[in-house]
C-alpha positions in Angstrom: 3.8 -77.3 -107.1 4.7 -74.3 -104.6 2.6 -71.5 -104.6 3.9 -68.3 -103.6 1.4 -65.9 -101.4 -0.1 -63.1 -103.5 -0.3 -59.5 -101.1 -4.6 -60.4 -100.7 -3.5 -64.0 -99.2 -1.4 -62.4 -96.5 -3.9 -60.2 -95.8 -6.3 -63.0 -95.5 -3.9 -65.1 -93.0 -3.5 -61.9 -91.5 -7.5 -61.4 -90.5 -7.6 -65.3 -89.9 -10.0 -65.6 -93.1 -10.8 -69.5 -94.4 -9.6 -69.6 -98.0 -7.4 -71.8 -101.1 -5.4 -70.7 -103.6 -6.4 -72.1 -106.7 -3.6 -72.0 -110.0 -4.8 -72.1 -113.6 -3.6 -71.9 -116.9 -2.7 -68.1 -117.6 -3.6 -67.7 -121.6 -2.5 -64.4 -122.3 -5.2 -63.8 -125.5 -7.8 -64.5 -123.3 -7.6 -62.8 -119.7 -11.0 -63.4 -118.7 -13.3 -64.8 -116.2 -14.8 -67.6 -118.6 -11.5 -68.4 -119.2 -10.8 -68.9 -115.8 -14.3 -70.7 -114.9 -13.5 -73.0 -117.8 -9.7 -73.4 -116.7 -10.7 -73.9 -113.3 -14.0 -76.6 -114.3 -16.1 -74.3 -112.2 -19.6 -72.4 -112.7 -18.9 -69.2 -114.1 -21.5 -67.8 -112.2 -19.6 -68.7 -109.1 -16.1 -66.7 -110.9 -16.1 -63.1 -109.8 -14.5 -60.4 -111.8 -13.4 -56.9 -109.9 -14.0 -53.9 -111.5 -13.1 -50.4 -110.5 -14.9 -47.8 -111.8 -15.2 -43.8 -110.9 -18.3 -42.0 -109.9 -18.6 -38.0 -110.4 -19.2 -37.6 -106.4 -17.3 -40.1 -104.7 -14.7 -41.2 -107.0 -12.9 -44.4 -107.8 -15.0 -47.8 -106.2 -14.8 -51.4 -106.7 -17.5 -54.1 -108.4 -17.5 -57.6 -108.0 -19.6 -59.0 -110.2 -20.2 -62.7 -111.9 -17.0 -63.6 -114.7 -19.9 -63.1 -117.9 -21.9 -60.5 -116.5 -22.0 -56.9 -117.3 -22.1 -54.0 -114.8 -24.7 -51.8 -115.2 -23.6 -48.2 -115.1 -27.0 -46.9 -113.8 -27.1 -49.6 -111.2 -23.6 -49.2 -110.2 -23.8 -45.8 -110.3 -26.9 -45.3 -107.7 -25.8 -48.3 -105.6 -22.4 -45.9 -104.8 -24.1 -42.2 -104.6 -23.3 -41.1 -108.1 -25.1 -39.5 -110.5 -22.9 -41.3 -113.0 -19.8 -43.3 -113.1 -17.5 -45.3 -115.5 -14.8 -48.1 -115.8 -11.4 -46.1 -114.7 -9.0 -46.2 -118.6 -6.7 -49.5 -118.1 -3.6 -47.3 -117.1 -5.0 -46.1 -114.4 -5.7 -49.9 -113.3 -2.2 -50.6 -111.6 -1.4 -46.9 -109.9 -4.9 -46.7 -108.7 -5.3 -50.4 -107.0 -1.7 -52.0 -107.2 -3.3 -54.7 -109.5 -2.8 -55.2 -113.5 -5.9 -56.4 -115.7 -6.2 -60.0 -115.5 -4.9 -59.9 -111.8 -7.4 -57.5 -110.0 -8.4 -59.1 -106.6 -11.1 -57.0 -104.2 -8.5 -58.1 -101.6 -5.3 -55.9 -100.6 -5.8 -53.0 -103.0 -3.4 -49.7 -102.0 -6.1 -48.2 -100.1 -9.5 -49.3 -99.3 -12.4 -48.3 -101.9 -16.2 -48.9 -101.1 -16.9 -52.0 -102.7 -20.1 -53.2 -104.2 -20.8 -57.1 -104.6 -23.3 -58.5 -106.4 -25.9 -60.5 -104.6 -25.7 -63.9 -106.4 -22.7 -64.3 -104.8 -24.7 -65.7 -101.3 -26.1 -68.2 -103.0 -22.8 -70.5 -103.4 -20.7 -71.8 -100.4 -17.9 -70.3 -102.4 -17.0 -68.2 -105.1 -13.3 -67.3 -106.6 -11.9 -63.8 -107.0 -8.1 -62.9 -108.2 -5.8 -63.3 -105.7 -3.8 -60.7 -107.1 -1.6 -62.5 -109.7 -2.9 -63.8 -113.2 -2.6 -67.9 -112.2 -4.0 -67.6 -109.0 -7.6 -67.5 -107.8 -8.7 -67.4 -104.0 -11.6 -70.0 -103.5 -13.6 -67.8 -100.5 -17.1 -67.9 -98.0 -18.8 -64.9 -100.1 -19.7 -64.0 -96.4 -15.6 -63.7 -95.4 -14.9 -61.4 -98.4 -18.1 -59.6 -97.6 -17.4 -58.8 -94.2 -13.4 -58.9 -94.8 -13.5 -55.9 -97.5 -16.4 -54.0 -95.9 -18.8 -55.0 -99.7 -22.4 -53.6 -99.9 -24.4 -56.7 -101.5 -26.6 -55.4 -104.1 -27.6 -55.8 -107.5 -25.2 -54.4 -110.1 -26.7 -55.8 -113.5 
């Protein structure tokens, strides 16, 4: 089966980066990351979701956390020099980061937004993030995407 490069796998050729991209079964009802860890046979602790969220100082930011987890608004909110910050509305999603839900990838957004990654993520060889299109995951060295999209690891739930 071909697989056609997603905008965040070009970027990665581009910057040399180590990486796979991984297909699974889109199911339309169910968009998220356990879906995809179960899809995919793989730890859903090692399945990152990529959240964008807006603070009250610095505006719009990214969180990458673990497929079941929770962000915590406090935490993320601290972590990013806000006072207080939430989840940007889901129409906002694709003119903000070029990315629909289901699809978001920390990788190749419109313009580059501080990004926050959750610290279990250096305890695996590899985790998976979108590669941009619902389908298609990017099997990655945490440390690549780290240094790749300029991510603060800390805790965000």
């Amino acid at each position: 089966m071909k697989i056609n490069k997603t905008n965040a796998a070009r970027l990665l050729d581009k910057e040399k980066v180590n990486y796979e991209l991984i297909p699974y079964e889109v199911d339309e009802s169910d968009l998220s990351a356990v879906h995809v860890a179960e899809s995919l046979g793989e730890d859903i602790n090692q399945v990152f979701k990529t959240l964008v969220l807006r603070g009250d100082k610095t505006g719009h930011f990214v969180c990458v956390i673990p497929g079941d987890e929770e962000v915590n608004l406090k935490l993320a909110a601290k972590v990013s020099g806000n006072k207080s910050c939430d989840m940007i509305p889901m129409k906002e999603l694709l003119p903000t980061t070029g990315y629909i839900r289901g699809a978001c990838s920390p990788v190749g957004m419109k313009k580059h937004f501080p990004t926050y990654i959750h610290h279990t993520c250096i305890n695996y060889p590899f985790i998976y993030v979108s590669a941009g299109q619902r389908g298609l995951q990017i099997k990655i060295d945490p440390n690549e995407l780290i240094r790749l999209v300029k991510a603060e690891v800390c805790t965000l739930f």
